[in-house]
Each structure stands twice: as structure tokens, then as C-alpha cells.
N, C-alpha and C positions, 0 to 999 in steps of 0.2 A: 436728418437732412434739412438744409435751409428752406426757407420760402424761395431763393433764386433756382433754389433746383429741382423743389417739387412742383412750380408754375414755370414753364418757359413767358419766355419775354413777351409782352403784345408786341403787333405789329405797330408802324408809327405811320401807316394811314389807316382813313377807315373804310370797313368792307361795303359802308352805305355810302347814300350819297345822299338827299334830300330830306330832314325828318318831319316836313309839316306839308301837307296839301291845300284843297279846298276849306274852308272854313264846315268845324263840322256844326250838326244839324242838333239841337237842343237834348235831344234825348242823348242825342251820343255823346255829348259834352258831359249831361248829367254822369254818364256811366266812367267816364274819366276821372270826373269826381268824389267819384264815391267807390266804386270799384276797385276803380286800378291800385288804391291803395291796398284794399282790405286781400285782393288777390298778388299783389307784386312779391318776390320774391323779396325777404329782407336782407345782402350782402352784406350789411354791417355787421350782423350776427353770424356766429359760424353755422356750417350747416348740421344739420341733425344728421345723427349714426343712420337713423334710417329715415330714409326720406320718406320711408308713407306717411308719418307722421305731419308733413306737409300739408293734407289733406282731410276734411270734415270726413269723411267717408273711408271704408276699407281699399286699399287697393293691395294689389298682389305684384304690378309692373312697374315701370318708371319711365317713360319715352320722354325725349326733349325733343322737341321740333325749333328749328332756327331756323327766323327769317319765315313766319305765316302766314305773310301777304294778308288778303282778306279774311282769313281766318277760317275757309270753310272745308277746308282739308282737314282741319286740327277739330273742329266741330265732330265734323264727321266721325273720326275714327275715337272722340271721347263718348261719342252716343253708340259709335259699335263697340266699343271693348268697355264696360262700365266698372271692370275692376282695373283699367289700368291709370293709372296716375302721369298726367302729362303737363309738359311745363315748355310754354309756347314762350319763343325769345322774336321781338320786333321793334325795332325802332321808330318806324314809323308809324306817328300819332293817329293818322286816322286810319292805319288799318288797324290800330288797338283796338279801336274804337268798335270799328269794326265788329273785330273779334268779342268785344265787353258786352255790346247788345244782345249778342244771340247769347252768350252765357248766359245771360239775364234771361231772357225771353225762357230759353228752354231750363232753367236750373239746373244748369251742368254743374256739379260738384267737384270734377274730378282733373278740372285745367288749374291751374298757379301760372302766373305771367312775367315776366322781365321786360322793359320797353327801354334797353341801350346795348352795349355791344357785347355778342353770344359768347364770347372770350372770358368775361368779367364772371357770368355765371358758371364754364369751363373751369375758371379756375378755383369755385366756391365751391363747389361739386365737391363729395366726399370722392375717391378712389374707388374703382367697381361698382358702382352705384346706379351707372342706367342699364335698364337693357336693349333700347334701342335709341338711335339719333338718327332726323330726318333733316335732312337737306335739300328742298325739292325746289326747283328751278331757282336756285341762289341768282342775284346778280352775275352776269357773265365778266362785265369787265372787256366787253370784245376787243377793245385796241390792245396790240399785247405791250405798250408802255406803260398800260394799267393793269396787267396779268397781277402782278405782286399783290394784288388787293383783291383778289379771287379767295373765298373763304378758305377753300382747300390748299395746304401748303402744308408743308412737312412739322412746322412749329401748333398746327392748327390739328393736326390729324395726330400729333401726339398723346396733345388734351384731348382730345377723342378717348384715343387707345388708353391710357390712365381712369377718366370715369367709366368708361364700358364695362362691364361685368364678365366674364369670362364667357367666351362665346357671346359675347352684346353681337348688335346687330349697326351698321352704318348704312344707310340707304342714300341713296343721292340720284335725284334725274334733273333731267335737262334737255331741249332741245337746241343747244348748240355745240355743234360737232369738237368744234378745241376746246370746250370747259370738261363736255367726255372724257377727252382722249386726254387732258390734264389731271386728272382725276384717275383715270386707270393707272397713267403713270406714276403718278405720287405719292397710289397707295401700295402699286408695288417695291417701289424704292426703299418706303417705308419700310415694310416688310414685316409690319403687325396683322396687317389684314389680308384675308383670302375672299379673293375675286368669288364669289358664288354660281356666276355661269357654266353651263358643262357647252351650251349652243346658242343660234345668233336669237332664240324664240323667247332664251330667258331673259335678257334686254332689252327686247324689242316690245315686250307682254308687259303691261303695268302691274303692278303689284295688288297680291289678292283685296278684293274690297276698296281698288284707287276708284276715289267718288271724279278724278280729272279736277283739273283746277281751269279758273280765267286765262292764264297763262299761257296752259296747254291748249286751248282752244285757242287761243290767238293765234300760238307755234300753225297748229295745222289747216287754218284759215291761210296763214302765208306760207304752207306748201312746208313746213319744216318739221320733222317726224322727232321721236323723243326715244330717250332712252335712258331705261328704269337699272339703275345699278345696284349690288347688293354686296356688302364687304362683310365676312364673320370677323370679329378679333380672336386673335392667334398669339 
């Protein structure tokens, strides 16, 4: 099989928008420095057959989390599952940053990092390889002359379905109503993934051990409720 057929094409805009904020604060600079190196993902190199190998430590899982925001979702759930191996994608510099301090701080062993677009890693990914991928409050993209640039899209939920592991797991929430209901659609059209709701309680219930993110507190300070989605691959 070619490279044009075992990576579909990227898209030709990008799914971010801004990649530098506030100037950051010296330590977090430090950790940019020294860090992000030692933990970034090397895409020049192919990837290893088995990605535990990624990591100082044993692990048994493989979650990619794209798009970390602050980082404290991805914190969290590397201090609740400490054999699982997780590999945070973000472009934006100072939620790296972010994210690089409390690795420090707490010696987490068990995060690897990428800081450009989640596609690039998608497609360095060996085949079957994660078991889960988290997508939680992606950019919406509200105007729909900007929908195309919503991370979910049938070229995007491909590379999904190709690294996922048999039975992987796809999670995605949001609190805006058309990124949902673009996203139910997409992945049924698709037609790799099965919707995991039986009723409206398994949607509506975050997912076991959600620590909630800045995000989701702002959604429900402005009156706008969220919903936790769960896709098996098939």
C-alpha cells in the first residue's frame, strides 16, 4: 500500500487558531526548554512496533488525548491510571506550558507530548495501536462557513479508526449542540464506530472519574449543559 493510501490527505486549513498567548512566566519558559524536547514525540523517526516503549516506565495502555487545553484533564487521569501511557497533542504554547510544569512538579512519567497538528501524529501512529482517543471540548468552529475545520470529519475519524485497536475506544464532549449532533452524524456515516448510549443518562453523565475541566465550567456558568459521547470501533 502507498503512503497516499495508508494516510488520507490533511486538511488545507488548520483545526487551531492562535498558537501563542500571554508571555509565559520563567519557570514555564524554563520547562519549554528543557522539557518539551526530552518529552516531544520524534515524527522524523518512525514509530516503534510497540509504543510502550515510548516510555521510562511500564505501561499496559496507550491513550492520545488532542487538543489539552490546560493540561489538567490529561494530569489527572495520568495520576489515576499509572500504567496507562498517554500522549497529550497541543499546539498552543502556553497550554504546553502549562501542561510541562505539573509533569515536573508531580514526576509524571507516563505523558509524551506533540505541540502542532493531531493529524501529523494520526498519521505516525502505527495501525491498532491506541486504545483510547480523547477529544473533549475541541474548538467548535460555531460559524458553519468554518464547520470544515471542526477536528471531526470523515478524513479525521478515519485516522481514528486505522490507529484504534480493536474495540479502541473514541470519546468526545462538548457543550455545543451542532459540534454533538455533527459528530453523532459523522461517526455514523462513517460507519466504524458504534454510538455506546442505550439512554439520554449515558450522555448526559460524564465519564467515570471526569475530574471537569475550565471549559466545562464556563459552558455551565453560561447556562449551557455538556455531553459526554462514547464511540467503540467496529
Amino acid at each position: 500500500m502507498s503512503d497516499d493510501q495508508q494516510h488520507p490527505s490533511r486538511a488545507t486549513e488548520a483545526f487551531y487558531g492562535r498558537r501563542k498567548g500571554k508571555a509565559l512566566r520563567e519557570r514555564q519558559a524554563e520547562g519549554l526548554a528543557t522539557l518539551l524536547p526530552a518529552l516531544k514525540l520524534d515524527l522524523a523517526s518512525p514509530a516503534p512496533d510497540i509504543l510502550a516503549e515510548l516510555y521510562p516506565i511500564p505501561v499496559e495502555r496507550i491513550r492520545l488525548e488532542i487538543g489539552f487545553g490546560g493540561g489538567e484533564h490529561l494530569v489527572h487521569r495520568a495520576n489515576e491510571n499509572g500504567t496507562t501511557g498517554f500522549i497529550g497533542v497541543e499546539p498552543f504554547v502556553n497550554s504546553m506550558a502549562k501542561l510541562l510544569s505539573q509533569v515536573e512538579i508531580q514526576g509524571l512519567k507516563n505523558i509524551r507530548v506533540y505541540d502542532d497538528d493531531a493529524t501529523q501524529v494520526l498519521d505516525w501512529l502505527p495501525s491498532g495501536s491506541i486504545d483510547q482517543i480523547d477529544l473533549l471540548y475541541a474548538d467548535p468552529w460555531p460559524k458553519r462557513k468554518h464547520w470544515k475545520r471542526r477536528f471531526v470529519s470523515q478524513v479525521n475519524l478515519e485516522r481514528f479508526h486505522r490507529v484504534l485497536k480493536p474495540g479502541g475506544v473514541f470519546c468526545f464532549a462538548s457543550d455545543i449542540d451542532t459540534y454533538v449532533n455533527h459528530t453523532l452524524i459523522h461517526c455514523r456515516d462513517h460507519g466504524g464506530f458504534a454510538w455506546q448510549a442505550e439512554q439520554s443518562s449515558d450522555w448526559l453523565t460524564p465519564y467515570a472519574g471526569w475530574p471537569g475541566t475550565r471549559y466545562e465550567n464556563k459552558a455551565r456558568r453560561e447556562g449551557r449543559s455538556s455531553a459526554y459521547l462514547a464511540f467503540r470501533k467496529v
